[in-house]
N, CA, C and O atoms as a MOPAC input file, in Angstrom:
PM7 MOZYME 1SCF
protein

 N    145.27300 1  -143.37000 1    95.11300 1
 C    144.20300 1  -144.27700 1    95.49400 1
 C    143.35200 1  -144.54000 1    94.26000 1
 O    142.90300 1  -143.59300 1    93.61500 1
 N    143.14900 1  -145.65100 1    93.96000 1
 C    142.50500 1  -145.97500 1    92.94900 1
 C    140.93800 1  -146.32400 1    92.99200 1
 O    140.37100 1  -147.00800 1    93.84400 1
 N    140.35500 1  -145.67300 1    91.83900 1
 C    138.98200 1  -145.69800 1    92.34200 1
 C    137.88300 1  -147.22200 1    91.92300 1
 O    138.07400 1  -147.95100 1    90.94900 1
 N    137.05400 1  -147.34500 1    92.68900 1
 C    136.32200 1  -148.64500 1    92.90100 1
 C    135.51800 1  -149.09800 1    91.61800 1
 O    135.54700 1  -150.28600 1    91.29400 1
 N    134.84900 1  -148.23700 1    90.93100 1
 C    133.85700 1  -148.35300 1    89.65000 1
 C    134.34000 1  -149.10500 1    88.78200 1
 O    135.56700 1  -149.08400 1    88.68800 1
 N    133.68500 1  -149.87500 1    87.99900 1
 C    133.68100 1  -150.69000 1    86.84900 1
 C    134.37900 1  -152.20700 1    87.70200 1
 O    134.95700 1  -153.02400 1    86.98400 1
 N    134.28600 1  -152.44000 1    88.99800 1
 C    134.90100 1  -153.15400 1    88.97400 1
 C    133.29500 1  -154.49800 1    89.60400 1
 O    132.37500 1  -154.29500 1    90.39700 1
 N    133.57100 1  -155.45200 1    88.96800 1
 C    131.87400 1  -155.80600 1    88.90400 1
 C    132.06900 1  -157.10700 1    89.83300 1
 O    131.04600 1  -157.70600 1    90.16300 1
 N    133.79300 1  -157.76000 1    90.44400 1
 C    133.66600 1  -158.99200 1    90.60500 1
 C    133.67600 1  -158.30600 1    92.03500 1
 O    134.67500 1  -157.64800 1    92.32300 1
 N    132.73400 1  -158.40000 1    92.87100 1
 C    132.14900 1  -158.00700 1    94.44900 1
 C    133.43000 1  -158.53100 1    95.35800 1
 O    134.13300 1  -157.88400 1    96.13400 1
 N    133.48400 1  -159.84800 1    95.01500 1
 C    134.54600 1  -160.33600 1    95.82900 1
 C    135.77800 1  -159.34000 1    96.24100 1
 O    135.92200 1  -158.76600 1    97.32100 1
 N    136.83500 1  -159.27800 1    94.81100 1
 C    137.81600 1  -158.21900 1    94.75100 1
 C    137.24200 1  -157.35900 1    95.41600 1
 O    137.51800 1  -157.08000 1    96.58300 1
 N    136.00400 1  -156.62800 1    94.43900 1
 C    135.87000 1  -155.40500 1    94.98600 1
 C    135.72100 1  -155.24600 1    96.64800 1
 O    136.08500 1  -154.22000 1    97.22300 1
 N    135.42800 1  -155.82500 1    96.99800 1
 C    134.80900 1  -155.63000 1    98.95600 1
 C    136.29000 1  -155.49300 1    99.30900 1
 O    136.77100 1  -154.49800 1    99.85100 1
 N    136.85600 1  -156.40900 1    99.00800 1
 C    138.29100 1  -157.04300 1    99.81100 1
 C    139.28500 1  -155.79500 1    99.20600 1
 O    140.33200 1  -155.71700 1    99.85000 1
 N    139.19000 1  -154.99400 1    98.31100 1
 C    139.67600 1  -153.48900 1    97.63700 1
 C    139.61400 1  -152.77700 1    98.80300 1
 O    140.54100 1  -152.43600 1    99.53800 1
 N    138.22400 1  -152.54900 1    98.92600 1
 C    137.89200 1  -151.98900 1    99.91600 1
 C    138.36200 1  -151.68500 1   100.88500 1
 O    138.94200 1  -150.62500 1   101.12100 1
 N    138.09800 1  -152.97100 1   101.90400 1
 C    138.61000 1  -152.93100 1   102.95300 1
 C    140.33300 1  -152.68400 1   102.95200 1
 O    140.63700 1  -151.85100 1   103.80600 1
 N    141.48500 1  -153.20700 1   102.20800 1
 C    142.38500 1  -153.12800 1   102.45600 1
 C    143.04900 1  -151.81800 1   101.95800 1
 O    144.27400 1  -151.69700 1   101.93600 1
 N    142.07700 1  -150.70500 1   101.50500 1
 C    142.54700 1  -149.66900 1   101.21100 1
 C    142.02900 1  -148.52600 1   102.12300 1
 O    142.68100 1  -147.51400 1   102.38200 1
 N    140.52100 1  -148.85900 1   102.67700 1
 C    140.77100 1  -148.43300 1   103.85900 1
 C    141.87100 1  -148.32900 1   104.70400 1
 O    142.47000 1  -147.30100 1   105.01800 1
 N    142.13600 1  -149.72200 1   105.12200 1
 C    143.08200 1  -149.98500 1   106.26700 1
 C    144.92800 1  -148.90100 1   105.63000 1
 O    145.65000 1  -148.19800 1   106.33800 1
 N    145.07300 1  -149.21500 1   104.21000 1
 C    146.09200 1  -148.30200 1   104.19000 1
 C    145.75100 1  -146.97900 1   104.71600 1
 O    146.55900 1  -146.56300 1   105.54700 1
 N    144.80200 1  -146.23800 1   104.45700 1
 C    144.57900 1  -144.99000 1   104.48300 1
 C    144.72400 1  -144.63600 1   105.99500 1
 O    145.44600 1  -143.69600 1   106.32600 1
 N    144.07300 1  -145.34700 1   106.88000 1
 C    144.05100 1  -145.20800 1   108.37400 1
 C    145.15800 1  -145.42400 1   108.85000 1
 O    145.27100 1  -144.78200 1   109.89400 1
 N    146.18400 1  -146.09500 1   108.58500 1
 C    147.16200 1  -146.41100 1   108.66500 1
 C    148.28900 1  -145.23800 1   108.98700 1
 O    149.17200 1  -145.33800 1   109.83800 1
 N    148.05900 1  -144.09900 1   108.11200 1
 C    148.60100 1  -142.64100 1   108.09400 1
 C    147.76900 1  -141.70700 1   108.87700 1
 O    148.23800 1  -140.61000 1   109.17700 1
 N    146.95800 1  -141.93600 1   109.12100 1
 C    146.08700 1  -141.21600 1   109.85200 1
 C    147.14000 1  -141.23500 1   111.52300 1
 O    147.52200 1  -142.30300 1   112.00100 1
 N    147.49900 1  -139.65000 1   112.28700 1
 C    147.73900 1  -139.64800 1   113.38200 1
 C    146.39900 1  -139.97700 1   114.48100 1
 O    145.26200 1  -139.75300 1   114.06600 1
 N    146.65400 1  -140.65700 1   116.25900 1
 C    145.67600 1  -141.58200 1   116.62000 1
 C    146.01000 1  -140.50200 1   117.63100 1
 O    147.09900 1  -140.02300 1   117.94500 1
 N    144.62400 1  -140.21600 1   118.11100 1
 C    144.30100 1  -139.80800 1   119.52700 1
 C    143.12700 1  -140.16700 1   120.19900 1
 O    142.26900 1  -140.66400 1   119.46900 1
 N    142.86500 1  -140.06200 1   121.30700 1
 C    141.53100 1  -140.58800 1   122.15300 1
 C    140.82600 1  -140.57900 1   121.34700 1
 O    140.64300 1  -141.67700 1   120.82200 1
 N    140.08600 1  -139.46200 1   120.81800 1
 C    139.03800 1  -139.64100 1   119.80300 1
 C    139.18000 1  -140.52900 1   118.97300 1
 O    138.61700 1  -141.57400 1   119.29900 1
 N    139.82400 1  -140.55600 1   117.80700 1
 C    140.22800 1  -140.65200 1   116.42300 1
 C    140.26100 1  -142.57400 1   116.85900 1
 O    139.31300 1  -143.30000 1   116.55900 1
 N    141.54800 1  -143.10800 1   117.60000 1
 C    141.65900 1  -144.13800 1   117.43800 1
 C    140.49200 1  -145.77100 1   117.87500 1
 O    140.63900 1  -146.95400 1   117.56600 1
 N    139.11200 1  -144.86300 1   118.90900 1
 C    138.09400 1  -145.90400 1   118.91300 1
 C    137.26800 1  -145.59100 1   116.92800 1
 O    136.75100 1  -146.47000 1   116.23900 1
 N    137.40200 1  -144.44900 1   116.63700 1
 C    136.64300 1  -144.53100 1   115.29800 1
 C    137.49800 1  -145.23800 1   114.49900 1
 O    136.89300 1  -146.22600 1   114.08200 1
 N    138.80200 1  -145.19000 1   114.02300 1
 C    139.47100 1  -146.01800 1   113.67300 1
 C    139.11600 1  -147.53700 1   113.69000 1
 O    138.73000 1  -147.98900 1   112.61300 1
 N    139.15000 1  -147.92800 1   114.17400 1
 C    139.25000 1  -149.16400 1   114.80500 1
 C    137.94200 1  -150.11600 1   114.34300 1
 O    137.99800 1  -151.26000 1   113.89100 1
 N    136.59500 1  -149.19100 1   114.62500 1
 C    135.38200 1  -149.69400 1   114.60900 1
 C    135.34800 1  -149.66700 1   112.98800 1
 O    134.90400 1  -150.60800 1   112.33000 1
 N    135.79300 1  -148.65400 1   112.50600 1
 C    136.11500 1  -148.63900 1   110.89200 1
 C    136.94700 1  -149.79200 1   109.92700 1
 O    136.99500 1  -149.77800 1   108.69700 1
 N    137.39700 1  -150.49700 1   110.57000 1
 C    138.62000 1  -151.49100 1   110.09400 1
 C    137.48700 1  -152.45700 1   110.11400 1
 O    137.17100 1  -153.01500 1   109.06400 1
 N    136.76000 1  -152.73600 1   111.38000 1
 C    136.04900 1  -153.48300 1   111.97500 1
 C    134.95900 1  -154.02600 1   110.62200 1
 O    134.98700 1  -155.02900 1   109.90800 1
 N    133.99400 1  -152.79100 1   110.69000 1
 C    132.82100 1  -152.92900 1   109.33900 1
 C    133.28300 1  -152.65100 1   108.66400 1
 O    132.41500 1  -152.87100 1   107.82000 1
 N    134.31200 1  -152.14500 1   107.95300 1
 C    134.80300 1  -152.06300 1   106.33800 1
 C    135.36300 1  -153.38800 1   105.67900 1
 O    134.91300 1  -153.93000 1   104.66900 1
 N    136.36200 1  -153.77300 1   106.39900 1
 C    136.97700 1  -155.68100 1   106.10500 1
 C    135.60500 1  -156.33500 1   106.88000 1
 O    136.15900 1  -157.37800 1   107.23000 1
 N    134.66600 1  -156.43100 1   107.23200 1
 C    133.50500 1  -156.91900 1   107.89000 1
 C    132.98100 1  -157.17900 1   105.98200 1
 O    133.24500 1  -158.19800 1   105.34300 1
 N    132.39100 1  -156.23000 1   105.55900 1
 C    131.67500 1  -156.25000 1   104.07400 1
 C    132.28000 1  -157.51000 1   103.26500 1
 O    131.63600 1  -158.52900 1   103.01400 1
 N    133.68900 1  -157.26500 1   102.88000 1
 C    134.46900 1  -158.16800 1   102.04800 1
 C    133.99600 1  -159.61800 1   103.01400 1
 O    133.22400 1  -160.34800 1   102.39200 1
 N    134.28900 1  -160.01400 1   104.15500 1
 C    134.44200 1  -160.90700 1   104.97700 1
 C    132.80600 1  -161.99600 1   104.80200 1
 O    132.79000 1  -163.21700 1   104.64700 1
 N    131.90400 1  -161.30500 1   104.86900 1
 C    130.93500 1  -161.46500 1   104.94300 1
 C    130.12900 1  -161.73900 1   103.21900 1
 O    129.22500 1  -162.51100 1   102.89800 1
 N    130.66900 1  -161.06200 1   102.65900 1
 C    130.54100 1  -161.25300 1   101.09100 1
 C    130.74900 1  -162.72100 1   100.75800 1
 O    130.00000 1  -163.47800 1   100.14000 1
 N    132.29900 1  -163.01900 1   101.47300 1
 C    132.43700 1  -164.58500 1   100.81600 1
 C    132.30100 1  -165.74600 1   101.40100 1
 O    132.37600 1  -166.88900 1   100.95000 1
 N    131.99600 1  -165.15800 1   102.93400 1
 C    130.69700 1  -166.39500 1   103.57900 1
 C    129.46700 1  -166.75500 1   102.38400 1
 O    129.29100 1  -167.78600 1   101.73500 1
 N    128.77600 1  -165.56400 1   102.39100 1
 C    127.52700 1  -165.59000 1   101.20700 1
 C    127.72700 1  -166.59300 1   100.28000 1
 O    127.03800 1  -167.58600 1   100.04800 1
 N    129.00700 1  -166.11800 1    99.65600 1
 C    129.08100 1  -166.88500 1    98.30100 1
 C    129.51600 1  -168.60800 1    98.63300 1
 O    129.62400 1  -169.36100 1    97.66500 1
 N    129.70800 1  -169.05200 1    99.81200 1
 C    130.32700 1  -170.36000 1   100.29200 1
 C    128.66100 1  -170.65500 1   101.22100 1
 O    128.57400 1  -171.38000 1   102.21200 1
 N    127.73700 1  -170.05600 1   100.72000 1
 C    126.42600 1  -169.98600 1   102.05500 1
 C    126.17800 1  -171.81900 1   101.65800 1
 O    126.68400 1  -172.36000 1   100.67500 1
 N    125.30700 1  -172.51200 1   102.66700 1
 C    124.69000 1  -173.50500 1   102.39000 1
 C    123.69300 1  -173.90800 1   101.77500 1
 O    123.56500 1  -174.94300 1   101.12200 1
 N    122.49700 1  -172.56700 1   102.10200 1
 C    121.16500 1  -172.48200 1   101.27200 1
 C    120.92300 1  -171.32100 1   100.47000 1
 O    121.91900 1  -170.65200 1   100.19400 1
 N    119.82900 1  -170.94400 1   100.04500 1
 C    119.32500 1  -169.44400 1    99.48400 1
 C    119.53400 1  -168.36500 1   100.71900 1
 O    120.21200 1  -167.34100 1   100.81300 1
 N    118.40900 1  -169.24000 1   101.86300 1
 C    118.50500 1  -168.57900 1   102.95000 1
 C    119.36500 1  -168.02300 1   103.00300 1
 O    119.50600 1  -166.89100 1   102.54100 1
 N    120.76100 1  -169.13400 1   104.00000 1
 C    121.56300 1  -168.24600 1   104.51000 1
 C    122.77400 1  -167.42400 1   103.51500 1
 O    123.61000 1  -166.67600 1   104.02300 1
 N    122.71300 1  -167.66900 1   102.21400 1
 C    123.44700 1  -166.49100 1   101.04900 1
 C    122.58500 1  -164.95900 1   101.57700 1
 O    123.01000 1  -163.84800 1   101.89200 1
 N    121.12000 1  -165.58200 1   101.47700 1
 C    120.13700 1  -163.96000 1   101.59400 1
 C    120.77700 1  -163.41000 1   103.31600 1
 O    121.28800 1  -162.29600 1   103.42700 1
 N    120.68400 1  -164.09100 1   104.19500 1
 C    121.11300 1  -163.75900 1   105.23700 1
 C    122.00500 1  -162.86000 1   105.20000 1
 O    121.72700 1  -161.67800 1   104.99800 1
 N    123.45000 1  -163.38800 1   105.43000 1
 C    124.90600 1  -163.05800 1   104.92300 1
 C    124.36200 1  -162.20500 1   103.64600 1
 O    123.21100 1  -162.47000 1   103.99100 1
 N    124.21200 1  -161.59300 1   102.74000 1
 C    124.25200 1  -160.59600 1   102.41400 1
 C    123.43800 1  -159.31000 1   102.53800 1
 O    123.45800 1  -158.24300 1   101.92500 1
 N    122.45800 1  -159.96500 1   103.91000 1
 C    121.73300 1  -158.85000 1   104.45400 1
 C    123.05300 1  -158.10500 1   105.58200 1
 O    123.19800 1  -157.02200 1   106.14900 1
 N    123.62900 1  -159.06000 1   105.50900 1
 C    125.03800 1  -158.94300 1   107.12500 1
 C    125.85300 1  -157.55100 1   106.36600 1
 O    126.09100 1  -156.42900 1   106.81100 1
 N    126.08300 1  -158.05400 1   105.31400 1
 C    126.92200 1  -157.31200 1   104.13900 1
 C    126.14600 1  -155.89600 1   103.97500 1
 O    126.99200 1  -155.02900 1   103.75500 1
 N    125.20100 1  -155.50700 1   103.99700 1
 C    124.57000 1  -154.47900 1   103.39900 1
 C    124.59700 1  -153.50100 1   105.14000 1
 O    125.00900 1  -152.35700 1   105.33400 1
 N    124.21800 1  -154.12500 1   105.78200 1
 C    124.29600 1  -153.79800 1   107.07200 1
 C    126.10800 1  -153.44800 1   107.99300 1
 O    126.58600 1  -152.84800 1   108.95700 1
 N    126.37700 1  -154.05300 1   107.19700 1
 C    127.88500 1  -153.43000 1   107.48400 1
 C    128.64700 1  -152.45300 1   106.83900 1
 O    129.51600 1  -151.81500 1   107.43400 1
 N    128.28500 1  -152.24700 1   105.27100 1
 C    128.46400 1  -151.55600 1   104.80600 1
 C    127.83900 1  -150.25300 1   105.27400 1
 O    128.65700 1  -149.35500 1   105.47400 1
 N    126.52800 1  -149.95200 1   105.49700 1
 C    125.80400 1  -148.89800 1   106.00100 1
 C    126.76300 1  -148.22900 1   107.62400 1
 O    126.99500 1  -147.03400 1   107.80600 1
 N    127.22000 1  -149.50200 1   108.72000 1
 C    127.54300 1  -149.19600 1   109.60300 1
 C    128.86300 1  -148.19200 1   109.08300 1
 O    129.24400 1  -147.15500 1   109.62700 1
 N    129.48400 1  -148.92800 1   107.71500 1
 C    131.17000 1  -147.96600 1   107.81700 1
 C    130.95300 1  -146.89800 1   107.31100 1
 O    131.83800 1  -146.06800 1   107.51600 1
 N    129.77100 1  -146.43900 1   106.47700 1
 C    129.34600 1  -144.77600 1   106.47200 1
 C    129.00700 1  -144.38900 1   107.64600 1
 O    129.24000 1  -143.19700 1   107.44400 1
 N    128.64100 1  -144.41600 1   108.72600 1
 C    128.64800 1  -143.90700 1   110.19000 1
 C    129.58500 1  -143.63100 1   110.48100 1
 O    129.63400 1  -142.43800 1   110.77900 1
 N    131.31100 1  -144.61500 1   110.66000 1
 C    132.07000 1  -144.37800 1   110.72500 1
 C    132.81500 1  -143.50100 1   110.07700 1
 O    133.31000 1  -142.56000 1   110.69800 1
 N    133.02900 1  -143.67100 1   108.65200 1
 C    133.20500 1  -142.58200 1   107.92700 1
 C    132.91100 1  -141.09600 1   108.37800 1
 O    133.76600 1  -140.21400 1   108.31000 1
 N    131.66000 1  -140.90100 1   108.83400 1
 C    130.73900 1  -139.72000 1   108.76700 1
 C    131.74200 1  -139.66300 1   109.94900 1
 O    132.86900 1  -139.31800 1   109.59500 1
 N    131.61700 1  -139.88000 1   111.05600 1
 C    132.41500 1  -139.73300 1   111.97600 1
 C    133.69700 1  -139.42600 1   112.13300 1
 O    134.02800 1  -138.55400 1   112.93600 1
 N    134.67800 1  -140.16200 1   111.31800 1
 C    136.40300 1  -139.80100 1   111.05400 1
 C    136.40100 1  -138.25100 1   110.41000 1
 O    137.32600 1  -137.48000 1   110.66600 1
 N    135.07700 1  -137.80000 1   109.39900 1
 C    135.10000 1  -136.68800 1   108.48200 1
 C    135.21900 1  -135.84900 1   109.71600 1
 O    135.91300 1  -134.84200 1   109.57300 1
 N    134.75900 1  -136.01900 1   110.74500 1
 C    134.46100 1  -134.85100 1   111.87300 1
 C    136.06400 1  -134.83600 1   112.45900 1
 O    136.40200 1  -133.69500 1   112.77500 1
 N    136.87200 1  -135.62600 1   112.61900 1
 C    137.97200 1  -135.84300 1   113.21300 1
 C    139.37500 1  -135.10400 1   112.09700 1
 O    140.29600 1  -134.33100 1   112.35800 1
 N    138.98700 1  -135.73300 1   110.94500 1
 C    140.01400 1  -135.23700 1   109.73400 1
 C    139.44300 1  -134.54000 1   108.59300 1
 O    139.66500 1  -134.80100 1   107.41100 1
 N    138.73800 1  -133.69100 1   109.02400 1
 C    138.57700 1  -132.21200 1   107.73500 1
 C    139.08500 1  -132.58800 1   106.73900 1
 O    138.39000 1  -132.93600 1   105.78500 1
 N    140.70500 1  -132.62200 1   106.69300 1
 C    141.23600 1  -131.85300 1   105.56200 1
 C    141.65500 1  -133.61900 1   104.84800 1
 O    142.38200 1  -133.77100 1   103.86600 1
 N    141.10900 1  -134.57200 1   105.49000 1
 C    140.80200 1  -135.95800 1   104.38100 1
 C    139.56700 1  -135.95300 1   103.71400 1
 O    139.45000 1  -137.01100 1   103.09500 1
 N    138.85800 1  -135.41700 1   103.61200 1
 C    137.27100 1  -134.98500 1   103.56200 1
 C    137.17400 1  -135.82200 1   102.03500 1
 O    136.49500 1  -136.83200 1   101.84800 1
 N    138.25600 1  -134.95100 1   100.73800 1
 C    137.74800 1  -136.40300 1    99.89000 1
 C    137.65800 1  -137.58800 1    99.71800 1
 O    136.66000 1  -138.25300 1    99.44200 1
 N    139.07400 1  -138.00800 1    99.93100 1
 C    139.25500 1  -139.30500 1   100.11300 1
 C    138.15000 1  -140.25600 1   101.14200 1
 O    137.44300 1  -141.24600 1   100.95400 1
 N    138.42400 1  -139.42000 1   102.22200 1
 C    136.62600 1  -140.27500 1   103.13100 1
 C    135.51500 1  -140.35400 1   102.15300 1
 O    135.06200 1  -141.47700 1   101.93500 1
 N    135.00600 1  -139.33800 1   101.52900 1
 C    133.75700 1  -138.80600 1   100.61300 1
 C    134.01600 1  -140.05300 1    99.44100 1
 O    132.89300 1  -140.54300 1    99.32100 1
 N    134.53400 1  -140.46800 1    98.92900 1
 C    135.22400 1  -141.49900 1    97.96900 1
 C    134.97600 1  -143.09300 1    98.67300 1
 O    134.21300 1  -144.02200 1    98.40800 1
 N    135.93500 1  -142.88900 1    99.59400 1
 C    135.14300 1  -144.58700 1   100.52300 1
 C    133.68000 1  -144.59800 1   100.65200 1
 O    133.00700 1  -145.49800 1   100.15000 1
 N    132.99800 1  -143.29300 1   101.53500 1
 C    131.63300 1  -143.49200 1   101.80700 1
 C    130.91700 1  -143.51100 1   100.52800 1
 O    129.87600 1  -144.14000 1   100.71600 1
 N    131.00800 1  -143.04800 1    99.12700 1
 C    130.51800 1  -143.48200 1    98.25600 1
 C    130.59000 1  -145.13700 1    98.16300 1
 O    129.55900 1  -145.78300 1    98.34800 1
 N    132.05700 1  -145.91000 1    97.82000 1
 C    131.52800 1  -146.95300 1    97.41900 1
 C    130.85200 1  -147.74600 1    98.53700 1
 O    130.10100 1  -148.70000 1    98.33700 1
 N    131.31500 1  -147.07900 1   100.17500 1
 C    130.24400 1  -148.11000 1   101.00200 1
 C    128.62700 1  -148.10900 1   100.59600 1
 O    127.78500 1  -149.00300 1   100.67500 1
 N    128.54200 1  -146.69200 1   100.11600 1
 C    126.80600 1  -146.82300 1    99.82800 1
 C    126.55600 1  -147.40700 1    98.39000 1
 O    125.38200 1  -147.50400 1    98.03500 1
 N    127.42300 1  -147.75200 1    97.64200 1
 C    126.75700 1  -148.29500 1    96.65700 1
 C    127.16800 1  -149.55900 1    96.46800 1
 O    126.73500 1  -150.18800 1    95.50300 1
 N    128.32000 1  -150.28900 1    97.61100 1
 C    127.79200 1  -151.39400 1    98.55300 1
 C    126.41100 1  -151.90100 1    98.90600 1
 O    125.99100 1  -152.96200 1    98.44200 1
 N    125.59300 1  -151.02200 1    99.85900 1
 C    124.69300 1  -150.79000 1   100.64000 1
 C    123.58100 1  -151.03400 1    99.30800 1
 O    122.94100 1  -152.07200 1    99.14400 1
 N    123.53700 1  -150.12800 1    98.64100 1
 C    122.73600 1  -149.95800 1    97.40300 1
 C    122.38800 1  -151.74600 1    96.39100 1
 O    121.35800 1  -152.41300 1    96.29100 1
 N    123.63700 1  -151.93000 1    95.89000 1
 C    123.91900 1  -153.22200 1    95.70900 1
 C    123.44300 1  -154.75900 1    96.72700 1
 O    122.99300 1  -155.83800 1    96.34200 1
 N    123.66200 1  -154.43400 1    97.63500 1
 C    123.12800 1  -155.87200 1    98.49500 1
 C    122.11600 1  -155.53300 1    98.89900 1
 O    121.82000 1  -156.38100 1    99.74100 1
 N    121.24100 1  -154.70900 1    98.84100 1
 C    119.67400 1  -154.63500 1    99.01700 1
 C    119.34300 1  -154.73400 1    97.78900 1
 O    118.11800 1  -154.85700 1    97.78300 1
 N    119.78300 1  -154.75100 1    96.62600 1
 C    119.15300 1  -155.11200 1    95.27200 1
 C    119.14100 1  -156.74500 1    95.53000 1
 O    118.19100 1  -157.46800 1    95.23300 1
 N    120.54100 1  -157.25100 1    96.22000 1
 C    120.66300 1  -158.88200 1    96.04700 1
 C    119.37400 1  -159.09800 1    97.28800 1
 O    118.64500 1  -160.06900 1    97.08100 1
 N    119.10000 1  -158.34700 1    98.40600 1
 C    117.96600 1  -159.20100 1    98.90700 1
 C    117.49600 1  -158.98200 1    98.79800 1
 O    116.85500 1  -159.75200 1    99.51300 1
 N    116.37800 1  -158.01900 1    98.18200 1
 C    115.64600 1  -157.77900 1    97.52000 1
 C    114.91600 1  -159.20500 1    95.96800 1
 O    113.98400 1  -159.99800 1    95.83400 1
 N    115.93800 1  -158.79100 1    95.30000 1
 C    115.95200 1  -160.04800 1    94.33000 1
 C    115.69500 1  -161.08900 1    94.99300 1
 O    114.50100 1  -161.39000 1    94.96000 1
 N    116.38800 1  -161.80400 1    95.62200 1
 C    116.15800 1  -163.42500 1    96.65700 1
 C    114.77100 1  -163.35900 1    97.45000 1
 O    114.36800 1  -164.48500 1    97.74100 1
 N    113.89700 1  -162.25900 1    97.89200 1
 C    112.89100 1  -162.39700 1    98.55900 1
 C    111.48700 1  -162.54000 1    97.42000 1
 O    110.33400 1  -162.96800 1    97.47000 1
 N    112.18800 1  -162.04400 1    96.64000 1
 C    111.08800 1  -161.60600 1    95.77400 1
 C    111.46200 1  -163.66900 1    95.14500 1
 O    110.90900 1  -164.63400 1    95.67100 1
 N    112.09700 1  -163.72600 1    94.42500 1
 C    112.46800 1  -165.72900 1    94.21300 1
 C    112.14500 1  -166.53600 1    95.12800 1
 O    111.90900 1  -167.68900 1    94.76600 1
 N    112.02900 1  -166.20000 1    96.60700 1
 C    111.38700 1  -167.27700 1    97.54900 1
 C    110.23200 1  -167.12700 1    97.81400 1
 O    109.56700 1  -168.05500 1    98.27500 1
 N    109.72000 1  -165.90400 1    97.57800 1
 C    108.01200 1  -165.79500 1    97.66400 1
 C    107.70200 1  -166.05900 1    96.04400 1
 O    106.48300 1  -165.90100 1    95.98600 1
 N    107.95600 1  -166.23200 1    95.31300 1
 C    107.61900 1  -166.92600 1    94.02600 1
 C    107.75800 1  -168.53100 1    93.74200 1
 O    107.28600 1  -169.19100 1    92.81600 1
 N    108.60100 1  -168.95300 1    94.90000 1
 C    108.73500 1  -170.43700 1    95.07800 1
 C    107.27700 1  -170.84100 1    96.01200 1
 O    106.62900 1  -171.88400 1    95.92700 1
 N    107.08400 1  -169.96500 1    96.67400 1
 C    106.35900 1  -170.24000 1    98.07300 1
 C    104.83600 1  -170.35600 1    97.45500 1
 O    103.89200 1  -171.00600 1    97.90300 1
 N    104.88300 1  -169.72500 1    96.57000 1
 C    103.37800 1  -169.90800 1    95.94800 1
 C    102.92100 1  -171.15700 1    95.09200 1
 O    101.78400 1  -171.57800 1    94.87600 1
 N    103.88400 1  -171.52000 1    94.76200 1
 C    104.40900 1  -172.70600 1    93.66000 1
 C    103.24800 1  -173.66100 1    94.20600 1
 O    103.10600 1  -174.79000 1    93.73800 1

C-alpha cells in the first residue's frame, strides 16, 4: 500500500484514497457487524474524492466553499468509521491507523480551504 504524502494534486489524492480503501475492504472477511461498517466506509471515503471535484467544477465561491465544507465533513465521518472497523479488525490496526491519518489531514486541509474563503468573503464584504 502506498503511502499518501507529498502528493499535493487533492484531486488524485482523494480519488487514491478512496479506491484504496475500497481495495483493502475488499479482503476484509464480512459479518453482521463488520459489513454495515464496511459499507458506510466506502460510502464517506469515495464521498471526499467525489465531492472534491464537484468543488472544483462549483459555480460560485460560495458553492466551491460549500462543497468543500461537504469534503471536510466527510472526511471526519470516515475516521468514525475507521475508528469503528479498528474495533472489528485488531490485527489491521496499521493499515486503518494509515487511512485515518490521511482522512484527518484531509479534514485538516479543507478547513484550511474554508477557512481561507471565509476569511476572502468577509474581506470582500467590507469593500
Amino acid at each position: 500500500m502506498s503511502e499518501f504524502k507529498n502528493n499535493y494534486d487533492l484531486e488524485e489524492r482523494t480519488a487514491k484514497f478512496g479506491e484504496q480503501i475500497i481495495v483493502f475492504l475488499k479482503g476484509l472477511k464480512r459479518d453482521a457487524i463488520s459489513t454495515p461498517l464496511v459499507s458506510q466506509l466506502v460510502r464517506s471515503a469515495s464521498s471526499v474524492g467525489a465531492n472534491y471535484m464537484e468543488a472544483n467544477g462549483a459555480s460560485s465561491p460560495k458553492d466551491f466553499t460549500n462543497k468543500i465544507f461537504i469534503c471536510k465533513k466527510e472526511a471526519q465521518e470516515t475516521k468514525h468509521w475507521l475508528r469503528m472497523l479498528q474495533s472489528c479488525f485488531p490485527e489491521h490496526g496499521d493499515q486503518i491507523k494509515i487511512f485515518w491519518n490521511e482522512a484527518q489531514e484531509f479534514t485538516l486541509i479543507f478547513n484550511k480551504i474554508c477557512s481561507t474563503m471565509k476569511i476572502k468573503n468577509s474581506l470582500k464584504i467590507e469593500k
